[in-house]
C-alpha positions as CSV (number, residue, x, y, z in Angstrom):
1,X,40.6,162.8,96.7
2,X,42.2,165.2,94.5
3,X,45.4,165.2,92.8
4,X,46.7,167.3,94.6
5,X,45.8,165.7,97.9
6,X,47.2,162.0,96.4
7,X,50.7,163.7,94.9
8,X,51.4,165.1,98.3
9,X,50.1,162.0,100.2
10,X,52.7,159.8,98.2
11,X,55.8,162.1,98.5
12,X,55.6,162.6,102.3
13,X,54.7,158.3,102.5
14,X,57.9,158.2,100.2
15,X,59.6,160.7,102.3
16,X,58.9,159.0,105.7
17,X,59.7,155.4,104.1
18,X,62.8,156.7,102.8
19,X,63.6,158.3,106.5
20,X,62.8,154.9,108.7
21,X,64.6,152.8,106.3
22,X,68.2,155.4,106.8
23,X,67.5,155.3,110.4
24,X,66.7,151.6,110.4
25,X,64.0,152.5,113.5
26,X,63.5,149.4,115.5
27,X,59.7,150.2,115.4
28,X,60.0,149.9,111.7
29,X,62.3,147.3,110.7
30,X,61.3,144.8,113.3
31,X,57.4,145.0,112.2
32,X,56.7,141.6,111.1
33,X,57.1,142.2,107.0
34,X,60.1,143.6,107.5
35,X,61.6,141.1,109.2
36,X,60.2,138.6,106.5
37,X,62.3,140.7,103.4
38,X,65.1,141.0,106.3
39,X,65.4,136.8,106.4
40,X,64.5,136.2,102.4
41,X,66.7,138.8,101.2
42,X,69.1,140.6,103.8
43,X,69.6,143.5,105.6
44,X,71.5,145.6,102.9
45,X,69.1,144.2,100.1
46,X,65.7,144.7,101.7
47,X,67.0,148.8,102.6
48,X,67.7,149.3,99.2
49,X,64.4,147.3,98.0
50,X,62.5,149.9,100.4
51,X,64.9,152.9,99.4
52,X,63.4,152.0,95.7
53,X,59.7,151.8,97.0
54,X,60.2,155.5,98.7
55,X,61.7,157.0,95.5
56,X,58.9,155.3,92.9
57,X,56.1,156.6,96.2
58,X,58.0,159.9,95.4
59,X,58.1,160.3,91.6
60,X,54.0,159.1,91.6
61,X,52.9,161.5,93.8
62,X,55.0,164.7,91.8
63,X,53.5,163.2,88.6
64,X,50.1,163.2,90.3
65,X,50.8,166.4,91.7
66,X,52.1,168.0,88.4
67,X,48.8,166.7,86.7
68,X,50.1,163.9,84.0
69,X,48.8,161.2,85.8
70,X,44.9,161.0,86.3
């Protein structure tokens, strides 16, 4: 897989994680790991836990798409 293919990969998983978290879809957030961060750390804490996965998803895949990481 190309750079290319990777960077754009990880911006639309970032992009989609970032959605399902703001729309808190029950398909999503009741999944079984979800429900685990849910009862360890809280509804509010485990959304902004995933908001922060989607954004570093987001700034790997530009950086791979951009070309400074190999």
């Amino acid at each position: 897989m190309d750079n290319f293919t990777a960077g754009i990969s990880l911006i639309l998983t970032g992009i989609f994680v970032w959605f399902v978290t703001y729309k808190k879809y029950h398909l999503f957030w009741d999944f079984f790991d979800a429900k685990l961060l849910r009862r360890f750390l809280g509804d509010t804490l485990t959304a902004y836990l995933l908001y922060l996965v989607s954004v570093v998803f987001i700034i790997i895949g530009y950086l791979l798409l951009k070309g400074f990481i190999l």
